[in-house]
C-alpha positions as CSV (number, residue, x, y, z in Angstrom):
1,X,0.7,-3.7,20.6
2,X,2.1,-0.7,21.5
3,X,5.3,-2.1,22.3
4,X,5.7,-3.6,19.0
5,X,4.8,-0.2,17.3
6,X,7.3,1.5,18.9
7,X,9.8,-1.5,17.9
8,X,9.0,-1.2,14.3
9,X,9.2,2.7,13.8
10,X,12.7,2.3,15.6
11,X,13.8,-0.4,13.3
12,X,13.0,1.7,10.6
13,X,14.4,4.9,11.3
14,X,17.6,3.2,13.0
15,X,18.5,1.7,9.6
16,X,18.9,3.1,6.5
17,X,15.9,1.4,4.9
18,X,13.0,3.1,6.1
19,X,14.8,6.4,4.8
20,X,15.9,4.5,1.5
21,X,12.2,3.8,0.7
22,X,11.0,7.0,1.6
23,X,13.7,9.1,-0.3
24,X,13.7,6.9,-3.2
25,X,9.5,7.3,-3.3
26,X,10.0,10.9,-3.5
27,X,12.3,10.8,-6.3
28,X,10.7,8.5,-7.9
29,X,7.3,10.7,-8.1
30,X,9.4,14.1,-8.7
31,X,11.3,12.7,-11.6
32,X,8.3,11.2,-13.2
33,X,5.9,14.3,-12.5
34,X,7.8,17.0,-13.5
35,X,11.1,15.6,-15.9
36,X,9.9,12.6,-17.7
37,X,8.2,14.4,-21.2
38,X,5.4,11.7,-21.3
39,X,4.5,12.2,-17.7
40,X,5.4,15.8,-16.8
41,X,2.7,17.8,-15.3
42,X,4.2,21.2,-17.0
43,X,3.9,19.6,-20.6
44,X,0.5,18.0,-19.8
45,X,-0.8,21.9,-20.0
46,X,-4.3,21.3,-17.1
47,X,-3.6,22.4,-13.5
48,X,-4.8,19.0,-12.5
49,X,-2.6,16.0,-10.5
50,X,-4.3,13.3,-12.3
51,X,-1.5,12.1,-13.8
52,X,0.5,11.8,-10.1
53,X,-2.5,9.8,-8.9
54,X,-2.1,7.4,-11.6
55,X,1.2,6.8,-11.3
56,X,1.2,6.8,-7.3
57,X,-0.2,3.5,-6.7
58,X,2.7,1.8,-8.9
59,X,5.1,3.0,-6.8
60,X,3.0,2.2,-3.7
61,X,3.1,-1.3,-5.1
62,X,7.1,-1.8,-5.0
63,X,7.3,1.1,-1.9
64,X,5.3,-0.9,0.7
65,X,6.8,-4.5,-0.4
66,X,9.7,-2.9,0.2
67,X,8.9,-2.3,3.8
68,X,7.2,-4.9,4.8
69,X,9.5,-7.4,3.5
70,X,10.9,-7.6,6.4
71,X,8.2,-7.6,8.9
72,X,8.5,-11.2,9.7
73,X,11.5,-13.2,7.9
74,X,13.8,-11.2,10.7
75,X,11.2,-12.3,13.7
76,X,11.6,-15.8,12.1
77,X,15.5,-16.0,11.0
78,X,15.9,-14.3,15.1
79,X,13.7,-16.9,16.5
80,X,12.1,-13.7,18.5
81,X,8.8,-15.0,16.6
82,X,8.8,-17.7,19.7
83,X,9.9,-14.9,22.4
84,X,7.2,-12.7,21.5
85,X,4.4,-15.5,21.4
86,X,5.4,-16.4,25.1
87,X,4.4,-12.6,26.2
88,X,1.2,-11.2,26.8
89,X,0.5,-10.1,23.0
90,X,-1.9,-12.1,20.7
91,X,-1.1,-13.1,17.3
92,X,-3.4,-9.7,16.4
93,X,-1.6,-7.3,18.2
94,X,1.9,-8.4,17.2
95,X,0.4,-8.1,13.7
96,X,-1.2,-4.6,14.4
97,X,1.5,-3.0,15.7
98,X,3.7,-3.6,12.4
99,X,0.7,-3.1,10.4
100,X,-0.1,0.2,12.0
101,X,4.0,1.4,11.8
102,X,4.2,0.4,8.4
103,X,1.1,2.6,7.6
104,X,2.6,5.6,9.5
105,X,6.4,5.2,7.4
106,X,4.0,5.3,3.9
107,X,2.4,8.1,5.6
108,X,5.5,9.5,6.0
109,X,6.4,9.3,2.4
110,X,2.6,10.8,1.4
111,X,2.6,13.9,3.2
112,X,5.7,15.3,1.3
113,X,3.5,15.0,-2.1
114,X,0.6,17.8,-0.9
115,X,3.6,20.7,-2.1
116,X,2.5,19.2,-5.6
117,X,-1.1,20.6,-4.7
118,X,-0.1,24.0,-3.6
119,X,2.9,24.2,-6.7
120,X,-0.1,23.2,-9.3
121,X,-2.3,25.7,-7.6
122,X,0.4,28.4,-8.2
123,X,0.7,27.8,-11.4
124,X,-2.6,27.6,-12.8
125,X,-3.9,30.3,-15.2
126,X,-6.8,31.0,-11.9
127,X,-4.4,30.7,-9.0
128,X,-5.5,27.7,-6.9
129,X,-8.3,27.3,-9.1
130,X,-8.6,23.3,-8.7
131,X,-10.8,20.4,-8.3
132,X,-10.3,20.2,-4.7
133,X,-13.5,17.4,-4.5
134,X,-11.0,15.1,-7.0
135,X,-8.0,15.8,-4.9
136,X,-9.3,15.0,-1.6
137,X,-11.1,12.2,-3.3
138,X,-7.5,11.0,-4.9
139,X,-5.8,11.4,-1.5
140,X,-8.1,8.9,0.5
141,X,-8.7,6.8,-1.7
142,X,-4.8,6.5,-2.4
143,X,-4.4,5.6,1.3
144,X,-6.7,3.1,1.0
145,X,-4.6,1.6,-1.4
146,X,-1.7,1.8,0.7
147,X,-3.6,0.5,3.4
148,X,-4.3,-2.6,1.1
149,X,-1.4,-2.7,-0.1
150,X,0.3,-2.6,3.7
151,X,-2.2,-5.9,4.4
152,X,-0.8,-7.6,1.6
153,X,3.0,-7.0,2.1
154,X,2.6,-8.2,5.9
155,X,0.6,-11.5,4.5
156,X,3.3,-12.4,2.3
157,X,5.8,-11.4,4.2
158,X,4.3,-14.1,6.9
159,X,4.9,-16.5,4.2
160,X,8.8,-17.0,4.4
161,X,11.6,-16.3,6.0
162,X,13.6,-14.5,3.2
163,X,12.8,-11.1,2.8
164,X,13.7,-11.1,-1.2
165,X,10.9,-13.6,-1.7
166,X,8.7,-11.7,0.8
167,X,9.0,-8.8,-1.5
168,X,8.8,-10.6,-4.9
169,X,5.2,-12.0,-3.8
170,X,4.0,-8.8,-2.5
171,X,4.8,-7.2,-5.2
172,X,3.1,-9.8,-7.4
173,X,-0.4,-10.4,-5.5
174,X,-0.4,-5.9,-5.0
175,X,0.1,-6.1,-8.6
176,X,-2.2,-9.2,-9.5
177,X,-5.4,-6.9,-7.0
178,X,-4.4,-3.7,-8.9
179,X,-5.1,-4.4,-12.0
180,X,-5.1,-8.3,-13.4
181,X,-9.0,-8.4,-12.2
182,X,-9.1,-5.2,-14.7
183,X,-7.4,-6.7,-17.7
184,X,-9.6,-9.9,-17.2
185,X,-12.5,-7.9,-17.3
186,X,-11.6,-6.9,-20.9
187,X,-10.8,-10.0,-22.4
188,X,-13.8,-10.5,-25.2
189,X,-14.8,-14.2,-24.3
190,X,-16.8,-12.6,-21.2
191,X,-20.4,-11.5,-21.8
192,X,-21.7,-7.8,-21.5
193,X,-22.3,-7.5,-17.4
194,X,-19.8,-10.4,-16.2
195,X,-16.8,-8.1,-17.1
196,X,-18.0,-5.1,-14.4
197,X,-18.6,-7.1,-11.9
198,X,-15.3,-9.2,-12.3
199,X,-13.8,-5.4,-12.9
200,X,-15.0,-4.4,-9.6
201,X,-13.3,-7.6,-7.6
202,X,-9.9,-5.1,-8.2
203,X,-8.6,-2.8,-6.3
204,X,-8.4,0.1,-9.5
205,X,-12.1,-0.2,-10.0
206,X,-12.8,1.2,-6.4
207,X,-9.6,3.6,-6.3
208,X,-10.5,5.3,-9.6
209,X,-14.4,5.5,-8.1
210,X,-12.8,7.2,-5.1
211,X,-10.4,9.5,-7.1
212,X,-14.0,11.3,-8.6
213,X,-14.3,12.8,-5.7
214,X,-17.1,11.2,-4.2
215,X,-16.5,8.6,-0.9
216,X,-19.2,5.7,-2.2
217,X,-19.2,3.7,1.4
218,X,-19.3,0.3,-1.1
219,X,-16.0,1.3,-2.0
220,X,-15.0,2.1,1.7
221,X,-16.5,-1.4,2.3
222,X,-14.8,-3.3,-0.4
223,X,-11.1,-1.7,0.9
224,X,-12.0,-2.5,5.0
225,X,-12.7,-6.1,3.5
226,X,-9.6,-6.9,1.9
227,X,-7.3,-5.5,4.7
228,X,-9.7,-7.4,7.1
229,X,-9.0,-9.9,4.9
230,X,-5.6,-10.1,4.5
231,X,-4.6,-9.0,8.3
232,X,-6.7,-12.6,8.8
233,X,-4.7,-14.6,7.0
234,X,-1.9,-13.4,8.0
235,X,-2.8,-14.3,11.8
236,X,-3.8,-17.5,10.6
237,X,-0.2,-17.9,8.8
238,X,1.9,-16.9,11.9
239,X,-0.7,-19.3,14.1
240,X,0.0,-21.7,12.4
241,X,4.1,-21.5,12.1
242,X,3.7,-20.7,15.7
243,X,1.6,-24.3,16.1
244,X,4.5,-26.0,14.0
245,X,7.3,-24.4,15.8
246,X,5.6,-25.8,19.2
247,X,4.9,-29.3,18.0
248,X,8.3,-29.6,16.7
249,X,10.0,-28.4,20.0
């Protein structure tokens, strides 16, 4: 597994796309916190990053399909898929040790964003005079979501072997967890107490219960679930194009 961690970080940082991602992230959340009017921290007058919180998992949700698109359309278009299943590495491991690099690039990209926490600190009326519960709160329960969100790409990513497609359904099933449970939940036809609990099948209703500042372990539970999940079905879908691979040589 190790072996195929190391292979990943190199791939990224040997090409210009794990730096692309990161760099365009960064932007990305500058621009939006801090130019756009709508959005700006400065205008919204509270020394407070709820607004970058909200926006962070949207850009999570194109950032990490973005890096995992290629996960496994190059081990299939290589044929290395079939090299690697003759070594000594399970199906798990090879999965692992991309799911492991692709949490330490989005990592990476994260730690940057804490200068937000020491500028809004600065400028508050009371210097550093913040809801530091919230913001610890915000910051694990936004690498949860990128945790999630990490599961997902690698799952679609197993699906096919072009990455643009890869992407395109991560994108769509991050987006379809985030928030379509959420805006199912409010459609009128469902009766008073069906609409929470189908609100709490999404991944929103468990990161804004996080954000508050308290850790509920249902909502650690509930994220360990759908990575389990997720990092399941993808060994399943590279078992089984592994199988069809064999049968057909």
């Amino acid at each position: 597994m190790y072996s195929i961690f190391v292979k990943e970080i190199n791939s990224f940082f040997s090409s210009v796309v794990g730096y692309v991602a990161v760099i365009v992230f960064l932007m990305a959340c500058g621009f939006i916190l801090w130019v756009v009017p709508q959005t700006s921290i400065l205008d919204y007058g509270y020394a407070t990053l709820d607004k970058y919180f909200e926006l962070a998992p949207w850009l999570l949700m194109f950032l990490i399909p973005a890096v995992t698109m290629r996960a496994f359309p190059d081990e299939f278009r290589s044929g290395t898929i079939e090299w690697l299943s003759t070594k000594p590495l399970t199906s798990l491991q090879i999965i692992m040790g991309k799911y492991l690099a692709v949490l330490l690039l989005v990592g990476f990209a994260l730690f940057p964003t804490l200068i937000y926490v020491y500028t809004i600190g600065n400028l508050s009326v009371i210097a550093h005079n913040l809801d530091t519960g919230g913001i610890i709160g915000s910051y694990v329960g936004l690498g949860f979501m990128a945790a999630t969100f990490a599961s997902i790409g690698l799952f679609c990513s197993s699906l096919t072997s072009n990455q643009i497609v890869g992407f395109l359904v991560a994108v769509f099933a991050c987006y379809l967890l985030y928030t379509g449970f959420d805006a199912l939940s409010k459609i009128p036809a469902f009766y008073a107490g069906a609409d929470y609990y189908l609100a709490m099948i999404g991944l929103s209703f468990h990161y804004n219960s996080i954000s508050r500042g308290i850790i509920d372990t249902r909502d650690v539970v509930y994220f360990l679930s759908v990575i389990i999940l997720f990092i399941s079905l993808t060994q399943l879908s590279l078992n089984r194009r592994t199988w069809d691979t064999a049968k057909q040589g």
